[in-house]
C-alpha positions in Angstrom: -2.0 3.6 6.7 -4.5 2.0 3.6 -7.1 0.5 4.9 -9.1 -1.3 1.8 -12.7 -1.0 1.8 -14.6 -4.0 2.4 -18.0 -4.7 0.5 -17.9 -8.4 2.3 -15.8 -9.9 5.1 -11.6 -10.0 3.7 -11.2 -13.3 3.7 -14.0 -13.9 1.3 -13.0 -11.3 -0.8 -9.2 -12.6 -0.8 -10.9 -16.2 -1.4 -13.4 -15.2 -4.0 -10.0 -13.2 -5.6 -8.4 -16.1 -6.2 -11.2 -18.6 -8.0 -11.8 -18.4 -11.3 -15.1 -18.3 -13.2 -18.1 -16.3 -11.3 -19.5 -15.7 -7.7 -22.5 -14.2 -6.8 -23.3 -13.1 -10.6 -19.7 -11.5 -10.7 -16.6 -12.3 -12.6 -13.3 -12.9 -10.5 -10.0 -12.3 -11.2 -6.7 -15.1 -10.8 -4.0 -12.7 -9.2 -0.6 -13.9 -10.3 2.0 -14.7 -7.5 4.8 -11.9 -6.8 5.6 -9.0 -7.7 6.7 -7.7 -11.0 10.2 -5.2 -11.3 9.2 -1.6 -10.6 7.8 -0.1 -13.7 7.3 -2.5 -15.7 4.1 -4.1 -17.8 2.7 -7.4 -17.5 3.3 -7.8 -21.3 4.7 -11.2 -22.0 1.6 -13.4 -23.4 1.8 -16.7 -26.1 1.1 -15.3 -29.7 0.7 -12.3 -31.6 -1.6 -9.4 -31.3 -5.0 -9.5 -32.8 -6.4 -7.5 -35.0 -10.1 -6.0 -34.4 -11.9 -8.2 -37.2 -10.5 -11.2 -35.5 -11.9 -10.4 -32.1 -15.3 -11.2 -30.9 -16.2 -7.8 -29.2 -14.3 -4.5 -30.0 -14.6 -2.2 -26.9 -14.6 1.5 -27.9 -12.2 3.4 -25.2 -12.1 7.4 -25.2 -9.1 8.8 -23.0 -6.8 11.8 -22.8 -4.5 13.0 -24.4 -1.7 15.1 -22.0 0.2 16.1 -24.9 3.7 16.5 -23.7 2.3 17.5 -19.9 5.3 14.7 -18.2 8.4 12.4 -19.5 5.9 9.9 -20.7 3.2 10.2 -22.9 -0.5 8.9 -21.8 -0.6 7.4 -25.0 1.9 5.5 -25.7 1.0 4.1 -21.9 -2.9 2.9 -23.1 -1.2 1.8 -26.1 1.5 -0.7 -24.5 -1.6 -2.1 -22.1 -4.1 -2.4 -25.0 -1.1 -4.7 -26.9 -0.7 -6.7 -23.9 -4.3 -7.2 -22.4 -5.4 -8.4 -26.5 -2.7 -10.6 -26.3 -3.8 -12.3 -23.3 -7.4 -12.1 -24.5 -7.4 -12.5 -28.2 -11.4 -12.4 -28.2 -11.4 -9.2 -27.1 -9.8 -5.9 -29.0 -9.7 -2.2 -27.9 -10.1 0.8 -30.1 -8.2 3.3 -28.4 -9.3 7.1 -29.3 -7.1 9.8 -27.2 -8.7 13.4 -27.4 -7.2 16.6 -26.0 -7.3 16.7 -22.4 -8.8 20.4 -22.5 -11.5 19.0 -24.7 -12.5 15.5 -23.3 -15.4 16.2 -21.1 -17.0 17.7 -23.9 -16.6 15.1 -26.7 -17.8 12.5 -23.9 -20.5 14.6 -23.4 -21.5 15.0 -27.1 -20.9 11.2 -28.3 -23.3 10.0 -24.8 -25.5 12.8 -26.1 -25.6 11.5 -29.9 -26.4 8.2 -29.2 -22.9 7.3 -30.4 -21.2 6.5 -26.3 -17.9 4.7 -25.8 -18.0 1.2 -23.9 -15.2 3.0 -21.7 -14.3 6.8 -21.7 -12.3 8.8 -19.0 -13.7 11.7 -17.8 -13.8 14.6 -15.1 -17.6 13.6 -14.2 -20.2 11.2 -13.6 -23.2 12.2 -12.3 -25.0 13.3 -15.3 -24.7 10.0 -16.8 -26.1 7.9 -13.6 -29.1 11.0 -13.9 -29.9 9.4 -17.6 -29.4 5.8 -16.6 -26.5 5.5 -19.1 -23.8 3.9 -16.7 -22.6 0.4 -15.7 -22.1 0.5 -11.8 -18.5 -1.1 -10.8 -20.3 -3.7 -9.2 -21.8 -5.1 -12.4 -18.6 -4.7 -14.3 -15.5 -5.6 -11.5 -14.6 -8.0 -9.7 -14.8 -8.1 -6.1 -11.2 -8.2 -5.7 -11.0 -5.0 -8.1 -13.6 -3.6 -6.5 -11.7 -3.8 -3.0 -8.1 -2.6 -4.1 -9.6 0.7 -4.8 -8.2 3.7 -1.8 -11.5 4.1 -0.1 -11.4 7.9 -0.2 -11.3 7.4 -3.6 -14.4 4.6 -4.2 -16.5 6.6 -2.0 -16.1 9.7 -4.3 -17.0 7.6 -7.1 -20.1 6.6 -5.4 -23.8 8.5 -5.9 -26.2 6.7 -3.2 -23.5 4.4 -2.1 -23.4 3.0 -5.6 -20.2 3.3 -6.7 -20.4 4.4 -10.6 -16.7 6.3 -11.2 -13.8 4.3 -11.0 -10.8 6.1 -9.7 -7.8 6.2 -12.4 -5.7 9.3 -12.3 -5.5 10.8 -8.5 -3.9 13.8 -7.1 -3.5 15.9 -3.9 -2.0 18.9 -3.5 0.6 19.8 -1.0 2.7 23.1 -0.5 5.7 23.7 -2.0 8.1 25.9 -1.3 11.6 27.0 -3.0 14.6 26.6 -0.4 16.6 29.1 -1.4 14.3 31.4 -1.5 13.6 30.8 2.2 17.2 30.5 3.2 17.6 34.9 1.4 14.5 35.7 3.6 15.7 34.2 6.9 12.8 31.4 6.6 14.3 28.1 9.0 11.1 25.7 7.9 7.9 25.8 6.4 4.8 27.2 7.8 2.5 25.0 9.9 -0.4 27.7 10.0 -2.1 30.8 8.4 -0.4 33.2 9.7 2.7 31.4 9.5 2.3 31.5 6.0 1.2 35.4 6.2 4.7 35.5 8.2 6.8 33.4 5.4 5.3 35.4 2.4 6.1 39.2 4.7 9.6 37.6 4.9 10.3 37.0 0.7 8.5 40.0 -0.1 11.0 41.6 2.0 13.7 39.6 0.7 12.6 40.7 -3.1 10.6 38.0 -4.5 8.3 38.6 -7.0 5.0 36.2 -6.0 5.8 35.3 -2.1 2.8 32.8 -2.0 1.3 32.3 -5.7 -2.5 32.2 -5.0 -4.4 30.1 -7.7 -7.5 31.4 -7.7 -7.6 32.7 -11.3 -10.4 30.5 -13.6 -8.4 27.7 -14.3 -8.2 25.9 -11.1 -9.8 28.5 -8.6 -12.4 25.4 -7.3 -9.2 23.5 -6.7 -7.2 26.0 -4.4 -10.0 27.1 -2.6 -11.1 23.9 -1.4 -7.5 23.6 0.1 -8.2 26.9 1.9 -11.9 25.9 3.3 -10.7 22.6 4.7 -8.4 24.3 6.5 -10.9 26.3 8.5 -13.8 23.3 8.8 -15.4 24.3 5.9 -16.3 23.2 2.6 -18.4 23.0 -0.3 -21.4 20.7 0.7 -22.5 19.8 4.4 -22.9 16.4 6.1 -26.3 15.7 4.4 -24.9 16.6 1.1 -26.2 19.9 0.2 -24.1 23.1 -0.6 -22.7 25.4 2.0 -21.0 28.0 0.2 -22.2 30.5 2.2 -21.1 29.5 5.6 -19.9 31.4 8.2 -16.6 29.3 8.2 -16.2 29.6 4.4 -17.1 33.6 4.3 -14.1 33.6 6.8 -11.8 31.9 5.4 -12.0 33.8 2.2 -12.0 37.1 4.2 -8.8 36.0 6.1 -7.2 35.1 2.7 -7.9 38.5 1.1 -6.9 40.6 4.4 -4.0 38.4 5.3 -2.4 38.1 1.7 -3.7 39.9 -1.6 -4.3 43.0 0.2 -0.7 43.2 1.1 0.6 42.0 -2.2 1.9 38.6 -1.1 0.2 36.7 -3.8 2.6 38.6 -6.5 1.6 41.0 -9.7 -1.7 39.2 -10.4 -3.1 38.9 -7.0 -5.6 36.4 -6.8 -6.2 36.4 -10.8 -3.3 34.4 -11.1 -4.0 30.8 -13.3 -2.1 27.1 -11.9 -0.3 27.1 -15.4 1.3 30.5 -14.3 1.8 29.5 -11.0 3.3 26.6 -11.7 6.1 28.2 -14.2 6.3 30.8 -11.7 7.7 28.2 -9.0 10.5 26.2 -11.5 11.4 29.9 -12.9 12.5 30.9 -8.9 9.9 33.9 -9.3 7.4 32.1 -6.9 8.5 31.2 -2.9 5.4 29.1 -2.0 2.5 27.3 -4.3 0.2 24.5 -3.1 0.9 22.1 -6.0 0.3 18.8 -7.3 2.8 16.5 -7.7 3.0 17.2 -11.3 5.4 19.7 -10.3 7.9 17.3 -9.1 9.4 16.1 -12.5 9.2 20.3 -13.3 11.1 21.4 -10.4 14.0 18.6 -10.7 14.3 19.4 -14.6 14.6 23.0 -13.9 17.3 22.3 -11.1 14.7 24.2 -8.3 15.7 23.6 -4.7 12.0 22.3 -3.1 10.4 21.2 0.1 6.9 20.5 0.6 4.8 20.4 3.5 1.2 19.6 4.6 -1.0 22.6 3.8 -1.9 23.4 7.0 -5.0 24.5 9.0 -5.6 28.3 10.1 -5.1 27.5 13.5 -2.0 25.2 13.4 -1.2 21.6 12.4 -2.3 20.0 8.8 -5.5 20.2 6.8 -8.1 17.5 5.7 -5.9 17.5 2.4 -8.4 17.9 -1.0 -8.7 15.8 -3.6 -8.3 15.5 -7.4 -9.3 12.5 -9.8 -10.1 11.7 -13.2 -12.7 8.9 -13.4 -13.8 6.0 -16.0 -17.1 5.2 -16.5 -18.7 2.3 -18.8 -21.6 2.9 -20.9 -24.0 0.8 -20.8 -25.5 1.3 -24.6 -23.7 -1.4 -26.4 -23.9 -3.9 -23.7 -20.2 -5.3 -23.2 -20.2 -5.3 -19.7 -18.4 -8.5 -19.0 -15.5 -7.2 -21.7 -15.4 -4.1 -20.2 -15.0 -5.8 -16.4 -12.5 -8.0 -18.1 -10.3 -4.8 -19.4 -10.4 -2.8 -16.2 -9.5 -5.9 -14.3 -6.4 -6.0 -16.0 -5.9 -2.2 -16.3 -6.6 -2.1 -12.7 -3.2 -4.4 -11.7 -0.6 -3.3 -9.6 1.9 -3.2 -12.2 0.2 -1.0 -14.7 -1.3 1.0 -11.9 2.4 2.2 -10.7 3.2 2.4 -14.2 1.0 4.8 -15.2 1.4 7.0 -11.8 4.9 7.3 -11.6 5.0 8.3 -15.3 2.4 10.7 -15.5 3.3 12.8 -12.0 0.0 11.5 -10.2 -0.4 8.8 -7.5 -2.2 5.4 -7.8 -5.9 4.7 -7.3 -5.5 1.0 -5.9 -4.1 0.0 -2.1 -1.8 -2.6 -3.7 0.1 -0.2 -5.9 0.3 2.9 -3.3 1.8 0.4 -1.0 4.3 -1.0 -3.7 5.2 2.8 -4.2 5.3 3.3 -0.6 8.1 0.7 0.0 10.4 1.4 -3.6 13.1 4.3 -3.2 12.5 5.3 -6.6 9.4 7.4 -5.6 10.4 8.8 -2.5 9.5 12.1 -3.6 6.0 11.2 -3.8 6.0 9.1 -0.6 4.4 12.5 1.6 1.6 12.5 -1.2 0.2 9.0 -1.4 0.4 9.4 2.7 -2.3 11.9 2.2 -4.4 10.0 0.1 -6.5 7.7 2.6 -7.6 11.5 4.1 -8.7 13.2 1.3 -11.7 15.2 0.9 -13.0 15.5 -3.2 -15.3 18.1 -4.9 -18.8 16.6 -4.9 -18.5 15.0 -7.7 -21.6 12.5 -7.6 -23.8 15.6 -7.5 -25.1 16.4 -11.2 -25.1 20.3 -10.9 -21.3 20.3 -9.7 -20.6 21.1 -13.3 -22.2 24.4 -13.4 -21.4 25.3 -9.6 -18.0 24.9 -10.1 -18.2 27.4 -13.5 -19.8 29.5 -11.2 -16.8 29.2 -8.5 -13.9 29.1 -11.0 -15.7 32.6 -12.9 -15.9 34.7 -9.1 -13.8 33.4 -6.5 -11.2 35.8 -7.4 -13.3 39.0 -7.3 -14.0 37.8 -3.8 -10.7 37.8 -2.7 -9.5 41.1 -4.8 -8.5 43.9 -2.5 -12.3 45.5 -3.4 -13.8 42.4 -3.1 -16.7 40.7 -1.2 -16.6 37.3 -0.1 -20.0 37.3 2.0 -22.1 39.1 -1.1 -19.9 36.5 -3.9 -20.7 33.3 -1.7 -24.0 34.6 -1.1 -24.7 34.9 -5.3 -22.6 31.2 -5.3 -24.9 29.5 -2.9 -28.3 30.8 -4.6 -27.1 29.9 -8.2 -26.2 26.5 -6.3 -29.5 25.9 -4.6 -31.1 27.1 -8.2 -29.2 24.5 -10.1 -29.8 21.6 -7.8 -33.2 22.1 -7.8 -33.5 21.9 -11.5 -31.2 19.2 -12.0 -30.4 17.2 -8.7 
């Protein structure tokens, strides 16, 4: 069940939502009546598209670029919003500038860094803009009904001292999926619901004469990712209650210990072990070399193209039952440098709508950032597949992604986590290295 996050009471939020002009220094948003058709754009408007030199203001907006990642490109998406939001606000035009996905923290980085920021960019982190003071908080950019749509797992991650400064737009969790007829060979009646039933499940396909029984991502692509998974799943984690790191923990030294023992030492995680990348995981699964992979729901479109029987299930806790599910999301932030807040509040607002919120979810293979549209998903057919994964959103747990040395923390994690689980390897001595690099880092730069 959503529950929307309330900054003030719901009914002055639904009433402040609904009456134009500003309220309490903060722009509000009409909400039009009804709902739209299911994937479809709010893109009828009086008139013609504007060019920049007619507008007033020309917002600069950096985004990625997925290549050919899903069905539907990422582009073609910001560029069918961008044509409809300067039709309905002529005053206002939006250069759009898509950069390779692989490369977009980095040119972020470098343009913030040159003097030279975007109004909007999306990006994998935060915190070392808020550090410099070069951020707009959501509050002095959204609305208040904005503002409460957001899935409060999701504005809380965004938040660095309860000031929220990344705004949820691309969100994932990962659940595990496993091949059906592989299962059915091995003897395999239903998915695990613990550890060892997983241990048990992977014995069985070995057995059965499949290459990677459970396909353990713990290579550097997305090691920080898979490993999160595992650590929530035995109450632990990366940071504590007051926000510091605990890498070293007794529960997170086990964990990795019981993966390591339980599966890459008796080659259940495949050829690779635990080197083994997402990308290769992933093509693994649709290619039937792979019985089990926690997975995003990326994979969905993947699996159905490549005619894969799938299930997935909750990725479940060492002792039985489901885990505190982790979370992925891509974030925008507004710079504050060339001082467009109330254009930039005006985009989002209208990049934030239910409408273009499904839109871009159900094309791109993620799930939506905003109560409104998980629940308009929730209730249509035509995303049943991804109905188990925006249930697990209101529980998810994220990376610490307010926290300015997470960056080089997670380097560190991505670079050793798999030595620690090799057959030779260490968990106790790697997390022990991880925590004192960690505690070095946030002292310098937390």
């Amino acid at each position: 069940m959503f529950i929307r996050r309330r900054r003030a009471p719901f009914f002055l939020i639904r009433t402040a939502a609904r009456t134009a002009g500003t309220a309490g220094g903060r722009r509000t948003v009409r909400r039009a009546a009804g709902l739209a058709a299911a994937l479809t754009l709010t893109l009828t408007a009086c008139g013609g598209a504007e060019s920049e030199g007619d507008a007033d203001v020309t917002l600069d907006l950096v985004v990625a670029d997925y290549g050919h990642r899903t069905a539907r490109s990422s582009t073609d998406y910001w560029k069918r919003v961008i044509d409809a939001f300067e039709k309905r606000h002529p005053d206002i035009a939006v250069h759009l500038d898509p950069v390779p996905y692989t490369r977009l923290d980095k040119t972020v980085a470098a343009r913030a860094a040159d003097g030279d920021a975007p109004d909007i960019a999306q990006s994998g982190v935060f915190a070392p803009y808020v550090a410099k003071g070069q951020l707009y908080s959501a509050d002095e950019t959204l609305s208040i009904g904005t503002q409460a749509d957001f899935v409060p797992a999701l504005a809380r991650a965004g938040e660095i001292s309860h000031v929220q400064y990344g705004m949820p737009f691309s969100s994932s969790t990962p659940r595990l999926f496993y091949n059906k007829k592989l299962f059915a060979r091995a003897g395999i009646e239903r998915p695990p619901t613990s550890w060892a039933g997983i241990e048990r499940a992977a014995a069985a396909l070995k057995a059965a004469g499949v290459q990677t029984p459970y396909a353990l991502q713990t290579g550097p692509e997305a090691a920080e990712d898979e490993t999160l998974s595992w650590l929530l799943g035995n109450n632990g984690g990366y940071v504590g209650m007051s926000g510091g790191y605990t890498l070293d923990s007794a529960e997170n030294t086990a964990t990795l210990t019981a993966v390591r023992d339980g599966l890459v030492d008796p080659g259940l995680t495949g050829p690779k072990g635990s080197s083994l990348n997402r990308t290769e995981a992933y093509r693994g699964f649709v290619t039937g070399k792979v019985g089990m992979v926690l997975a995003h729901p990326v994979l969905i479109p993947m699996a159905e193209e490549a005619h894969v029987p799938y299930g997935t299930a909750p990725f479940p806790r060492r002792t039985g039952g489901a885990a505190t599910p982790a979370g992925l999301s891509d974030w925008l932030v507004a710079f504050k440098q060339h001082h467009h807040a109330q254009q930039i509040g005006t985009f989002l607002d209208f990049l934030y709508s239910t409408d273009n919120a499904v839109h871009y979810a159900g094309g791109q293979g993620t799930l939506p950032v905003t109560v409104p549209a998980a629940e308009k998903m929730r209730a249509d057919a035509v995303y049943r597949p991804l109905w188990p994964f925006v249930d697990q959103l209101p529980k998810v747990q994220f990376q610490p992604m307010g926290t300015t040395s997470w960056p080089r923390v997670r380097a560190g994690l991505q670079e050793k986590i798999a030595g620690a689980l090799s057959r030779n390897g260490d968990p106790a001595a790697v997390l022990d290295g991880l925590q004192n690099e960690a505690d070095h880092r946030a002292a310098v730069v937390d």
